[in-house]
C-alpha positions in Angstrom: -26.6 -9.2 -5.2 -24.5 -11.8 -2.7 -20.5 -10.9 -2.7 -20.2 -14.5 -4.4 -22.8 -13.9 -7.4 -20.8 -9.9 -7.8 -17.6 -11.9 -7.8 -19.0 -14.7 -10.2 -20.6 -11.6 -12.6 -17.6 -9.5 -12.8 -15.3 -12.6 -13.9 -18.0 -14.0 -16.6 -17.8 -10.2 -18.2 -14.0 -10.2 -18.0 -13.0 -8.8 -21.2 -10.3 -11.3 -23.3 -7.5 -8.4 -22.9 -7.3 -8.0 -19.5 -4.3 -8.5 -17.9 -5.3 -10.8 -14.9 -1.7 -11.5 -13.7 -1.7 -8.2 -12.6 -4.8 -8.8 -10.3 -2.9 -11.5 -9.1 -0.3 -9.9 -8.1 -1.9 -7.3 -6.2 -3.5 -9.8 -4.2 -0.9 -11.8 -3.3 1.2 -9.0 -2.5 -1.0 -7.7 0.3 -1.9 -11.4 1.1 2.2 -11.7 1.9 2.3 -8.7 4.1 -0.9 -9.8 6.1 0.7 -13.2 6.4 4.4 -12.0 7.4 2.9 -8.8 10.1 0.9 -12.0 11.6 4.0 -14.2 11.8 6.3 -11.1 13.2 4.5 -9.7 15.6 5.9 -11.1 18.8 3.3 -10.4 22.0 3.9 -11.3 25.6 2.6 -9.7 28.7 5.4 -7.6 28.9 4.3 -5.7 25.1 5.0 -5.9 21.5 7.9 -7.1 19.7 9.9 -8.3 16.5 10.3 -11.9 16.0 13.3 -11.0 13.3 14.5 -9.2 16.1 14.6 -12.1 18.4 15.7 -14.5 16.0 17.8 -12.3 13.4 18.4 -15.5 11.0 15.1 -15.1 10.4 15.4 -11.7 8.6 16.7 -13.2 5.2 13.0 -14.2 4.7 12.0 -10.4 4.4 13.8 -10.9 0.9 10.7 -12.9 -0.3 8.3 -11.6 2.6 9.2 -7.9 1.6 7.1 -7.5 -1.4 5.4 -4.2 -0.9 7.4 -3.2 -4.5 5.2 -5.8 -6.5 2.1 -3.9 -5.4 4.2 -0.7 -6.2 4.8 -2.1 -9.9 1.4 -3.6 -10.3 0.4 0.3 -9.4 2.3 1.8 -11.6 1.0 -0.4 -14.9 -2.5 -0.1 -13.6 -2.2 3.9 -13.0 -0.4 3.9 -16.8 -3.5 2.8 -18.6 -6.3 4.4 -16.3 -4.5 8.0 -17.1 -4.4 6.9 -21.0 -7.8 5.4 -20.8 -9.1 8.8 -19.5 -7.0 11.0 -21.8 -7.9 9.1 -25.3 -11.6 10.1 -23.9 -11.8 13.6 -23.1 -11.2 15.6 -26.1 -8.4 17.1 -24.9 -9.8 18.4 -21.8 -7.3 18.1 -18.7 -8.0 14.8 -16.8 -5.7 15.4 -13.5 -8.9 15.7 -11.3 -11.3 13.1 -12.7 -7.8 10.6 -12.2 -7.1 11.0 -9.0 -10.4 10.9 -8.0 -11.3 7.3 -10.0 -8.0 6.1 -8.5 -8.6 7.2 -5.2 -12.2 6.1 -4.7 -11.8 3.0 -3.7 -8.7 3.6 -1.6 -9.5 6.5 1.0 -13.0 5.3 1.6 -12.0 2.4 3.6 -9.0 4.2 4.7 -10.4 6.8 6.3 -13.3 4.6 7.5 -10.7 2.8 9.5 -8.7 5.8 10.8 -11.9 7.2 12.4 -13.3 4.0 13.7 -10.2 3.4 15.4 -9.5 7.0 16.6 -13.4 6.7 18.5 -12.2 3.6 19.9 -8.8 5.3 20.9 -10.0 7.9 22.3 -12.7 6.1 24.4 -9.5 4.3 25.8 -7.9 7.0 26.8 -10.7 8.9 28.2 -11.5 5.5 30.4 -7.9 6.0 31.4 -6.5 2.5 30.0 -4.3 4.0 27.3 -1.2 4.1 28.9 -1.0 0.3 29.9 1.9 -1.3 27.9 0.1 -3.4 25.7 -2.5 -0.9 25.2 -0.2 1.7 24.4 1.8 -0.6 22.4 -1.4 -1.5 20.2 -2.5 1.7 19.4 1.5 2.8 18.3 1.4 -0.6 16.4 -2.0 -0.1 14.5 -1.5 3.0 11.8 2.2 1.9 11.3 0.7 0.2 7.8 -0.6 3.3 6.7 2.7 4.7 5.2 1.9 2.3 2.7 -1.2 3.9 1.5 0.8 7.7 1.8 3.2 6.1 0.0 1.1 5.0 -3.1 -1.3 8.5 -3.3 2.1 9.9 -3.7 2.5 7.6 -6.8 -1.1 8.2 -7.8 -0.4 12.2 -7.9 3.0 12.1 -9.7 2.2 9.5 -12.5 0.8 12.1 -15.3 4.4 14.2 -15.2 6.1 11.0 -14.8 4.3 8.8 -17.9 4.9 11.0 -19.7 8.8 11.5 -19.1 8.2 7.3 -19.4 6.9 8.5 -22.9 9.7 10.0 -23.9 12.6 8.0 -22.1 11.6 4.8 -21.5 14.3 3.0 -19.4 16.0 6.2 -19.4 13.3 7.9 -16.8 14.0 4.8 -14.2 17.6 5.1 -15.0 17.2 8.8 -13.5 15.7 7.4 -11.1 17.5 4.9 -9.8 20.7 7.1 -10.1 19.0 9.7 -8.2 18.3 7.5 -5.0 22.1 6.1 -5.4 23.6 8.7 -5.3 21.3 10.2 -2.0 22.9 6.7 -0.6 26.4 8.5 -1.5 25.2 11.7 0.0 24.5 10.3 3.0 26.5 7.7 4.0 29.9 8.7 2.5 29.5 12.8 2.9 27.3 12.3 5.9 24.7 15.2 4.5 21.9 15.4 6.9 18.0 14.7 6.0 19.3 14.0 2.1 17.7 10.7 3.1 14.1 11.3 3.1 14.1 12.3 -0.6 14.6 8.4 -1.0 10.8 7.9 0.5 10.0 9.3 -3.0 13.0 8.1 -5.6 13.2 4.4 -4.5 9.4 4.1 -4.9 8.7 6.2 -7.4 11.7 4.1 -9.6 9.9 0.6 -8.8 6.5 2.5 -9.9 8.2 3.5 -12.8 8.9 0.0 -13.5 5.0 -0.4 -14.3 5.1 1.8 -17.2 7.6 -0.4 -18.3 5.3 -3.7 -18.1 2.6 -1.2 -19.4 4.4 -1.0 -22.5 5.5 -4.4 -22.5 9.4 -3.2 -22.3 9.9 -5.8 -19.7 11.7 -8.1 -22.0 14.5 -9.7 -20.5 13.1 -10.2 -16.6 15.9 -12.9 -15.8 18.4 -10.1 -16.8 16.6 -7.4 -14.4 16.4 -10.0 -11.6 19.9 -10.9 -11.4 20.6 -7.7 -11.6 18.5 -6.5 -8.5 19.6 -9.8 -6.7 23.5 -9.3 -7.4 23.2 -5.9 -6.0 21.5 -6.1 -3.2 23.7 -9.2 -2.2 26.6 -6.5 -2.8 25.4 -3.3 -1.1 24.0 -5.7 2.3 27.6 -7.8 2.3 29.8 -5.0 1.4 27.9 -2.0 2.3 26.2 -0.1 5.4 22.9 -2.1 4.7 21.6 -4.0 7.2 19.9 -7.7 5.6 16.4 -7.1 6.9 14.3 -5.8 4.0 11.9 -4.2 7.0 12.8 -2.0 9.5 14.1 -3.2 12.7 13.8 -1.6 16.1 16.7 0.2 17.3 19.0 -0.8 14.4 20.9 2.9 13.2 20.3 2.2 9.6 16.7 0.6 8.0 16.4 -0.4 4.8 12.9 1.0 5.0 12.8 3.9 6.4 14.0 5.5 4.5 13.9 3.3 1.6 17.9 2.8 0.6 19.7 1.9 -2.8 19.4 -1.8 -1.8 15.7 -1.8 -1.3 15.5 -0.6 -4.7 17.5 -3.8 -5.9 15.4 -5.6 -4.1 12.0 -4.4 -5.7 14.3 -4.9 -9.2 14.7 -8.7 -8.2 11.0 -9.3 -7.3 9.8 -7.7 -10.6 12.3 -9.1 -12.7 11.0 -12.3 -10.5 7.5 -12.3 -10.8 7.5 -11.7 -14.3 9.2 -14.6 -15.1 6.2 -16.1 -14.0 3.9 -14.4 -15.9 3.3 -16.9 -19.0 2.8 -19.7 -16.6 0.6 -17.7 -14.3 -1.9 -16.4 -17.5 -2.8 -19.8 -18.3 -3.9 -20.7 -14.8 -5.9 -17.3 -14.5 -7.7 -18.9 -17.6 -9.5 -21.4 -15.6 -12.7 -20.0 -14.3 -12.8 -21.8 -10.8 -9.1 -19.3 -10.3 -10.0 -16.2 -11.7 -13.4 -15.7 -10.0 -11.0 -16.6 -6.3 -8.9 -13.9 -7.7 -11.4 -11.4 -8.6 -13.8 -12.3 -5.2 -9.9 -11.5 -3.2 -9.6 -7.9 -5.3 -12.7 -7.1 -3.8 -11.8 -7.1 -0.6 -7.9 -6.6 -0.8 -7.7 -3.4 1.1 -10.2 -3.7 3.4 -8.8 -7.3 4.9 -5.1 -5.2 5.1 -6.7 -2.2 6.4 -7.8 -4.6 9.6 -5.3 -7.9 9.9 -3.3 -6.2 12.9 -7.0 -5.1 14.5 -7.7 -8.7 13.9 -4.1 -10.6 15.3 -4.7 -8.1 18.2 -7.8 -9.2 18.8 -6.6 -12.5 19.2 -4.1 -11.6 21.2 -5.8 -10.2 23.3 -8.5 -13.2 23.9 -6.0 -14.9 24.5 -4.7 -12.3 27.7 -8.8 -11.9 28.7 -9.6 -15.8 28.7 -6.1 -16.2 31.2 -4.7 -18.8 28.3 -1.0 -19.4 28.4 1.1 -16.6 26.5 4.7 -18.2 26.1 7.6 -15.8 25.0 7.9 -15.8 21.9 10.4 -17.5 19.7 10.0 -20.5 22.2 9.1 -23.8 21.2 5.4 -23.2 22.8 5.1 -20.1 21.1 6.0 -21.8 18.0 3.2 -24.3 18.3 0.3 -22.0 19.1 1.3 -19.8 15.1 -0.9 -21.9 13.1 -3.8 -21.8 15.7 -3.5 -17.6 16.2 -3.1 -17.3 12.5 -6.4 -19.1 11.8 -8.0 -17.3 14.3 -6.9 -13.9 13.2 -7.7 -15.1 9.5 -11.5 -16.1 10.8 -11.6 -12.8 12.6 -10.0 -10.8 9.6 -13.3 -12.4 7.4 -15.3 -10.8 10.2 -14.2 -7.5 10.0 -14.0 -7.8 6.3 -18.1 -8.5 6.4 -19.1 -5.7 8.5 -16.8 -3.1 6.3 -16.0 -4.3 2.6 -19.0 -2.2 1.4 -16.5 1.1 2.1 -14.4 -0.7 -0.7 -16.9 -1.6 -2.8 -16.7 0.8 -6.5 -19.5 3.3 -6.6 -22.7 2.6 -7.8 -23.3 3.2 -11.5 -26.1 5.2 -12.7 -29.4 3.3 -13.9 -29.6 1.9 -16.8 -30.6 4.7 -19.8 -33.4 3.5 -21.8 -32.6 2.0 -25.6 -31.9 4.0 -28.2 -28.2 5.4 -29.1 -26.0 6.2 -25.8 -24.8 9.1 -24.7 -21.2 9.7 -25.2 -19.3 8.3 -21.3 -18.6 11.6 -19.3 -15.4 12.5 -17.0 -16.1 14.3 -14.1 -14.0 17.7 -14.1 -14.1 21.1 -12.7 -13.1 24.7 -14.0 -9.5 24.5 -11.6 -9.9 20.8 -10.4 -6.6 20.0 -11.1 -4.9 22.1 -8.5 -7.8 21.9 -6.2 -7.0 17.9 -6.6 -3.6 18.2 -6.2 -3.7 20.0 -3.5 -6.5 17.4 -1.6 -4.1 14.7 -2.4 -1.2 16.5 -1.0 -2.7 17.0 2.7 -4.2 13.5 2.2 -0.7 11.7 1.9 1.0 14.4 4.5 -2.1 13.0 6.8 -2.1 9.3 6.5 2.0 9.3 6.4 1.7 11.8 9.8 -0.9 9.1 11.2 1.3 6.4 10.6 4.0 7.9 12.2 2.2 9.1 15.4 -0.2 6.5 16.5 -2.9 6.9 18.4 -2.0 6.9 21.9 -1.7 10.1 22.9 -4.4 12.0 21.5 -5.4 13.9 25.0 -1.5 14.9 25.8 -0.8 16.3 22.5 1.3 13.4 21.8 2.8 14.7 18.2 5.8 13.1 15.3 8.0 14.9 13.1 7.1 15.1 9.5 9.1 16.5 6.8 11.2 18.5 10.1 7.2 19.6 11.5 5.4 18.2 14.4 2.0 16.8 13.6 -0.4 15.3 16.3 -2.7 12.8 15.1 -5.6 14.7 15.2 -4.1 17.0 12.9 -3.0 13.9 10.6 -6.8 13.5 11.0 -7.9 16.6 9.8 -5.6 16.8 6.9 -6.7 13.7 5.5 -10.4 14.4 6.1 -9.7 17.5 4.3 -7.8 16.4 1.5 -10.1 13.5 0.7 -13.3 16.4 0.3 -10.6 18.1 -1.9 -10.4 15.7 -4.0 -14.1 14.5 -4.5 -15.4 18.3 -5.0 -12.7 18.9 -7.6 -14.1 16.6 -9.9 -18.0 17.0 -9.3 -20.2 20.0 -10.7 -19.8 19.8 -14.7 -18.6 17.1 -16.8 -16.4 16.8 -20.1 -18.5 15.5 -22.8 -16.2 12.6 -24.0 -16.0 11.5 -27.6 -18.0 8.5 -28.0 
């Protein structure tokens, strides 16, 4: 079956109650990052830059272009009925292991496809001895940097059972905690100057916009122009008034990101954009009724990840065309550099489409077993093991340690022993490698040799 005719089938069979705004949503959210990387990354002969660097009016656009909290949310009402989905079914068995595993699937696959693709091609590079020209070098800094995305969100992934069910019994009350929680590690640390308080904000400031998703899960979300005013007013506030910089993303050299670690106004920022996009949700269901939309929408989820996995492979690829054919590179933020963005984002869209060919089967949702002939079927089975929860949580554990290590170190350097600091240890990227390899096979074995009989 052709990608089209899979696309065309899975919308035709979309059941009435699905919530296709949220599909939406996911897909334009990594659709926004692809398209604002492509438009910031500044390359001349002399290496890689920042355009909002260059130009630093431009960094008020990272308040729209900054939406990596919508796919945080969308996460967070997704993961919310999977978990429930799984529970209702299984008699009371635990679930942990057959959730991570079903949510993780279609994530690490293509993930780790890329890391080791990449990490050949690496360390062909270096062994050639080309890895230390500045470009070069440059790329293969710039290339995992995305990947704390992905440690981000199997960090949501392994929390969400404890904290549904905290949403269960709090409601607004459990993001409240939240919230508070990273405000007052923004206290800690910039008023009482604590050191490394920061860090816990990686997991607070997301995990509160996650939380949010419960929220829509439960349809709780009932005065969005009231949440986004709120989120706008005080991230207006803390970035005029307090030691928040404007940019949304992190910028080089600045002494305090908004990013990294995520601060109290990133949080009011991801509050904004919820309260935001929901607003738009009444308008946005009726246009996901037409067929011609949703089977766009649904052919885009299909290869989502996959086409944000490899955008930077492809703009560097341009890029570097451009170097190897001796056309004209002008510095950027110039009017010539101007001129050739639409051309170099076509051509990194065209060869984003070609990388998305050769891997999108790495995304694509495990094959179901055949058909079982008529008669009454067999009650739907999840797959557990005797212990699979801790032997899951412990495979998603060295999976997120890996991919956030990987995303911090690169992979230049893999022959020197190049190595980051991660949670106050150094980790070389091979080692990033192994513990995501590692974790991943965690994962799959923990939900594998016996099954749950469901209720049917």
């Amino acid at each position: 079956m052709t990608a089209s005719a899979s696309a065309t089938a899975l919308a035709a069979a979309t059941p009435a109650h699905r919530d296709r705004y949220v599909d939406l949503l996911r897909v334009a959210s990594l659709g926004t990052v692809i398209a604002g990387h492509w438009l910031m990354a500044a390359v001349s002969s002399d290496g890689i830059g920042n355009l909002l660097a260059l130009v630093p009016a431009l960094q008020v656009l990272t308040w729209a272009l900054q939406i990596m909290p919508v796919f945080f949310f969308v996460g967070g009402f997704s993961h919310a009925l999977s978990y429930r989905s799984l529970a209702r079914r299984s008699d009371g068995h635990p679930v942990y292991a057959a959730f991570l595993r079903a949510r993780l699937q279609r994530l690490l696959r293509p993930t780790l496809v890329f890391v080791l693709v990449w990490a050949a091609a690496a360390l062909a590079v270096q062994l050639a001895g080309h890895g230390d020209g500045r470009l070069t070098g440059a790329a293969l800094r710039l290339v995992t940097q995305p990947l704390w995305f992905i440690g981000i969100y199997l960090a949501m992934v392994a929390f969400t059972p404890p904290l549904l069910k905290l949403h269960e019994r709090h409601g607004w009350g459990a993001f409240a905690v939240l919230a508070g929680a990273a405000a007052l590690v923004d206290v800690l640390r910039f008023a009482l100057g604590v050191p490394y308080v920061e860090f816990l904000n990686f997991a607070l400031v997301w995990l509160a916009v996650h939380q949010l998703g419960f929220l829509r899960a439960d349809g709780r979300i009932r005065r969005p122009a009231v949440l986004a005013a709120a989120g706008l007013a005080g991230a207006v506030l803390l970035v005029a008034y307090g030691p928040y910089p404007l940019s949304m993303v992190g910028m080089p050299g600045e002494k305090v990101s908004n990013m990294a670690p995520p601060t109290l106004a990133l949080l009011c920022h991801g509050m904004w954009l919820v309260g935001a996009v929901q607003l738009l949700a009444r308008p946005a269901g009726a246009w996901l009724r037409r067929p011609k939309v949703w089977r766009g929408v649904v052919a885009a989820n299909g290869i989502a990840m996959t086409a944000f996995l490899w955008h930077l492979t492809a703009m560097l690829g341009v890029y570097g065309a451009q170097l190897a054919l001796g056309l004209a590179l002008p510095a950027p933020a110039t009017a010539a550099w101007w001129a050739q963005v639409p051309v170099r984002i076509l051509a990194a869209a065209a060869l984003t489409g070609v990388f998305v060919a050769l891997f999108r089967r790495f995304e694509a949702p495990a094959r179901r077993s055949p058909a079982v002939p008529a008669g009454p079927a067999p009650a739907p089975a999840v797959p557990a093991r005797a212990g699979g929860g801790p032997v899951a949580a412990l495979g998603i554990t060295l999976c997120l340690l890996g991919v956030l290590g990987l995303s911090m170190t690169g992979l230049g350097g893999l022959l020197d022993g190049h190595s980051a600091t991660l949670i106050a240890l150094p980790v070389t990227a091979p080692a990033a490698i192994g513990m995501a390899l590692g974790g991943w096979l965690l994962v799959e074995r923990s939900g594998t040799p016996r099954s749950v009989r469901l209720r049917g």
